[in-house]
N, C-alpha and C positions, 0 to 999 in steps of 0.2 A: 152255764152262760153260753147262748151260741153267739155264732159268729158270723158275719154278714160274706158273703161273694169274694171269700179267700182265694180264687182262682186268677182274678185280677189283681197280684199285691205288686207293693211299692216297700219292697226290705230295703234297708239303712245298710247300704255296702261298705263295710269295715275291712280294709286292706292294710295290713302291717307288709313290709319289708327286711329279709331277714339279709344283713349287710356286716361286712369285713372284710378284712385282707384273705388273700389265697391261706388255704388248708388250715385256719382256726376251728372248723367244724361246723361250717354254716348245712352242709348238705347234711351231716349228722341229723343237727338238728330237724330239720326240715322232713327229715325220713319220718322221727319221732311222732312230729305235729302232723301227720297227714297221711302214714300208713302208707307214705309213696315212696317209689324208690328211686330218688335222683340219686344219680351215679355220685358216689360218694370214694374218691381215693388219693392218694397220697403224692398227689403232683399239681402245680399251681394250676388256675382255669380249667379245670374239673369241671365246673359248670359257665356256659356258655350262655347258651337261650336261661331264661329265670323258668323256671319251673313255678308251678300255680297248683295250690289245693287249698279247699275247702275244708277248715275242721270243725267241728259243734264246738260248741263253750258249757264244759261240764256245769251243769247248776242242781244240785241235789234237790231244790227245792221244786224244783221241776217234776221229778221223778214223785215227789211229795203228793204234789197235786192230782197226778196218773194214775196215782193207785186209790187217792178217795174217788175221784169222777169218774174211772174206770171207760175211758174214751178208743173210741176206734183207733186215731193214732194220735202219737206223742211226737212234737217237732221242736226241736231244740233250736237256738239262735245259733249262727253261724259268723268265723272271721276270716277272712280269704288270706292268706298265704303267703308270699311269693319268695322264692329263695333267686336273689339278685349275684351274678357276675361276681368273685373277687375283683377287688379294685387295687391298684397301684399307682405308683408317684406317677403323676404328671397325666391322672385320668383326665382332670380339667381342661388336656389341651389334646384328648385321643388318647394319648399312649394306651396301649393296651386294648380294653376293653371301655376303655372310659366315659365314650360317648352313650354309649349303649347303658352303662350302669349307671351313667346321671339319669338320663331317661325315665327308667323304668324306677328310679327313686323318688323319681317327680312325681309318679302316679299313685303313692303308696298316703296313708293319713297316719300311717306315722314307722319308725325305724327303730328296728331290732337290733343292736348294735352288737355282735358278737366278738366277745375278744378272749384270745388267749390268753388260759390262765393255768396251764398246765405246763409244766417241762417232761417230756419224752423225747429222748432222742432217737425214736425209729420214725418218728413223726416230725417231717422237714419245714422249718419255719421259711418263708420268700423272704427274710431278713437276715438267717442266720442264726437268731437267739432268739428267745422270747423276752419280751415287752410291751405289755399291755397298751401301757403310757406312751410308747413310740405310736405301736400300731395306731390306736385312736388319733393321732395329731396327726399321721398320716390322711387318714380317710378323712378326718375334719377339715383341713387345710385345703384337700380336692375341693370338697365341698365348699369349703369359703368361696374361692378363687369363681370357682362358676358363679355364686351369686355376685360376686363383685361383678362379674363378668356383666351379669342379668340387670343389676342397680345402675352400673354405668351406661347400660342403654337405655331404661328408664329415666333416668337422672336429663339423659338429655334431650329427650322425647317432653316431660317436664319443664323443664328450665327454659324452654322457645316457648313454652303458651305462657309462663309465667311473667316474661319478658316482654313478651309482644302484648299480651293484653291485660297486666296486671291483675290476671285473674288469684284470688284468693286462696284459694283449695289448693291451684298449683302450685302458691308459693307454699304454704303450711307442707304440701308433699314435699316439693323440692327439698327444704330444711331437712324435712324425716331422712329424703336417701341420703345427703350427706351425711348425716349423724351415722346411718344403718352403712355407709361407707366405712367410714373413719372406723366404726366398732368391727369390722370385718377386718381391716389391714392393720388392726391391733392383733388379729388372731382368732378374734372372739363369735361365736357361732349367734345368727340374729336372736334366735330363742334367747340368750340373757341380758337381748336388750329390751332395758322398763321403757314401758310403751302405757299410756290412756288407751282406752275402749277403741276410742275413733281412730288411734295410731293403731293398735292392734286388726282392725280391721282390714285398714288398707293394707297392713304388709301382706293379711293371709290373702290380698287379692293377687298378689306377687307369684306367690307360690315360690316360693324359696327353699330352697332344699334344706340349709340351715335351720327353719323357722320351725320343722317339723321336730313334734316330741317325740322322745329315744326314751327306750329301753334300754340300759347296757347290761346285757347279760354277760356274766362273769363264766368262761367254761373250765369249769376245773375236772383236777382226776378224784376219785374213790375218798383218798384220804381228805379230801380240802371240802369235800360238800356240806357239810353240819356248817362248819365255822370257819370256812375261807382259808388263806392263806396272806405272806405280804403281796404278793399281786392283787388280790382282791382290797387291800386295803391302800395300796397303793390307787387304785384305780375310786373307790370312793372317797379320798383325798384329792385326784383331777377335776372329778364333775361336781364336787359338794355344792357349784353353785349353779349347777346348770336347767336344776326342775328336774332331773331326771329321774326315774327309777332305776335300780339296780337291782341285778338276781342272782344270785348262785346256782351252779346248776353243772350238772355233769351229763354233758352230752350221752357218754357212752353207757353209763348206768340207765339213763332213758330211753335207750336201744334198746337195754336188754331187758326194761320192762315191758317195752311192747310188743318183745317176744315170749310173753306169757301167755299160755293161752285163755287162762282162766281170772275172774274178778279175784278170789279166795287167794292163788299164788302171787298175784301181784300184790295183795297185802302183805303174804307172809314177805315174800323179798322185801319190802318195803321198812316192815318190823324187826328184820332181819341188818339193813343199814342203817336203824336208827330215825326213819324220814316217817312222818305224818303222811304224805299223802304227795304223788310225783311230779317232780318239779315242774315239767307241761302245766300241771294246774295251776300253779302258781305264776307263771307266765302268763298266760290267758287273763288271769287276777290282774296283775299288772298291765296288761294294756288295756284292762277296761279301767283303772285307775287312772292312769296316762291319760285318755281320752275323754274322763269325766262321762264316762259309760255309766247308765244303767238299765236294770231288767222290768222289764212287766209283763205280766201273763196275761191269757182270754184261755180259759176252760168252761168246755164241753160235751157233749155225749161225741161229736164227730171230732175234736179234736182238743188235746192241749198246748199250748203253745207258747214258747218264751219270744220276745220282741227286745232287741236293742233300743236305746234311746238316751239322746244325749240329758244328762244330768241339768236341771230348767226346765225340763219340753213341760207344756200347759199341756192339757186332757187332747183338746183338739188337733197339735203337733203330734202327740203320741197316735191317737189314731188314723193320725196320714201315713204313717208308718206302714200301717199296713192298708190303706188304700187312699190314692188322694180326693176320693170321695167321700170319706168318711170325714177329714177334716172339712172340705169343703161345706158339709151342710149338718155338719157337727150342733148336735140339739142340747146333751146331756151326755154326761158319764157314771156307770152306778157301778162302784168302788169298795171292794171286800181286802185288808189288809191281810198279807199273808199268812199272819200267825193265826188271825181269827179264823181263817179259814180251812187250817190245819186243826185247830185248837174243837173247831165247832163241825166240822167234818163236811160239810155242803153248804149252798149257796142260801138254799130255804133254811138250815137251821143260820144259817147267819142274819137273813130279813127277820127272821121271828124274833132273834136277838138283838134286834135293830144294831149291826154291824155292817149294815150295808148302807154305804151314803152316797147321795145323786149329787153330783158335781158341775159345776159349770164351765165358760171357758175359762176360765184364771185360775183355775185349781191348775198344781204343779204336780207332777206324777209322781211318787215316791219309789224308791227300788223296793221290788216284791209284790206293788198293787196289780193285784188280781180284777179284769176291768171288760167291760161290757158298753158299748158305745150304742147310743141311740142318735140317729140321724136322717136328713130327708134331702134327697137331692129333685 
């Protein structure tokens, strides 16, 4: 299947945020996922500036495709990064670093919640003890307090046009901030407030730092990675009603797989702890869960290639993805489902097996459609 003027693309920029209190292992992490080396040590604000990389998003099926098309190169989909500032009490009004670490969470689509779930004592908590359940209500409660901060300025930016010229829309808003008020100085983070389509809309016009979907990654030691510990269950007990996902996951065993040098040893270590397959990947799984992410290829002789795309997109959203001209004068799309294509080994034995179907714009992309865009600008 070729592919049209890939030197002009328009990729689906996917920015996680990896966020917690000082020395839970947010720079660990972040070594892990990006083969970089932010200074990573055993004193609060360690990391200052956020640090940024790019990692591919393992997808086997990828590799699948590579070795039937046999293409000049293989380009896997990418999620950008960013290991943010520890944060402490009273970020929402400066303290600390806090200006700087709302910021830079504002700019992310969605938040990696890193929390201590290990006790070592060579390893100094900024609290004193560990507590998962403290830490989180810490950072959540920063978090609140600025959006209240952001709602109250809204609210009264609102409430004078609603006032003065009985406009409709701004009374129906006005109503939401108070509500998205009140739920905020109960404690409670905007993401678990039930919203309609239209209310959901306008909050994510807000940009709320609260509104954004969390990851809580659980960081445990050695012993706690298969099956948790009470921290980890304490902590899925906090959020049960929050949307969230949760992960398990042991920073420093992730360190030490990515100091393997070989595919083969990182299995054997792998088989050696008991673990499928290393927690990174299962991370990556969850934020495209979170995000209602999915995959679709375009294979090649010059390239094969995985594409992001929110879970819905029609044919011609998917192909603005990679160029806004391909949506723009979007004709058809001819669509080989991933198995078949594995199953039947090329694109021609897929037409001869009529596995190949030409789609229109209301076809909805499925995860794994293997896809070829016909268009005329």
């Amino acid at each position: 299947m070729n592919i049209f003027a890939l030197h002009f693309l328009r990729i689906m920029a996917l920015k996680c945020g990896i966020v917690g209190l000082p020395n839970v292992g947010k720079s660990t992490l972040f070594n892990c996922l990006t083969n970089a080396e932010a200074q990573a040590a055993n004193f609060p604000f360690c990391t200052i500036e956020p640090n940024l990389g790019v990692i591919t998003v393992p997808d086997g099926r990828l590799n699948q495709l590579a070795d039937l098309v046999k293409p000049q190169k293989v380009l896997p989909t990418t999620i950008e990064i960013v290991d943010i500032a520890g944060l402490v009490k009273g970020a929402s009004k400066g303290e600390g670093l806090g200006n700087q670490f709302l910021s830079n969470i504002r700019e992310t689509d969605a938040i990696i919640h890193v929390l201590r779930c290990f006790e070592n004592p060579n390893v100094v908590h900024v609290d004193g003890s560990v507590d998962p359940i403290r830490d989180k209500e810490v950072i959540d409660t920063e978090l609140q307090l600025k959006d209240l901060e952001s709602i109250e300025k809204q609210l009264e930016k609102v409430a004078k046009v609603a006032k003065i010229g009985q406009d409709k829309e701004a009374i129906k808003q006005a109503a939401l901030l108070k509500a998205l008020k009140e739920h905020l100085e109960q404690g409670q983070s905007v993401r678990t407030y039930e919203t309609d389509e239209e209310q959901q809309e306008y909050i994510e016009s807000l940009f709320l730092l609260t509104s954004k979907p969390v990851l809580y990654l659980c960081n445990v030691d050695e012993q706690a990675v298969k099956n948790g510990n009470q921290h980890v269950e304490n902590v899925k007990n906090a959020v049960k009603n929050e949307k969230a996902e949760i992960l398990i996951i042991a920073a420093e065993i992730e360190a030490e797989i990515g100091q393997l040098e070989t595919e083969e040893d990182r299995k054997e270590f792998l088989g050696e702890m008991g673990l499928d397959e290393p927690g990174l990947n299962k991370l990556i799984k969850s934020a495209y869960k979170l995000l209602s992410l999915n995959t679709y290829f375009t294979a090649g002789e010059k390239e094969v290639r995985a594409w992001t795309i929110h879970e819905g997109y029609t044919a011609p959203q998917a192909a603005g993805v990679i160029h806004t001209d391909f949506e723009k004068g979007f004709i058809r799309a001819e669509v080989i489902q991933f198995n078949d294509f594995v199953a039947l080994g090329s694109e021609l034995a897929c037409k001869e097996a009529g596995k190949l179907s030409v789609e229109g714009k209301e076809y909805v992309v499925k995860d794994g459609d293997v896809m070829h865009f016909r268009f005329n600008v």
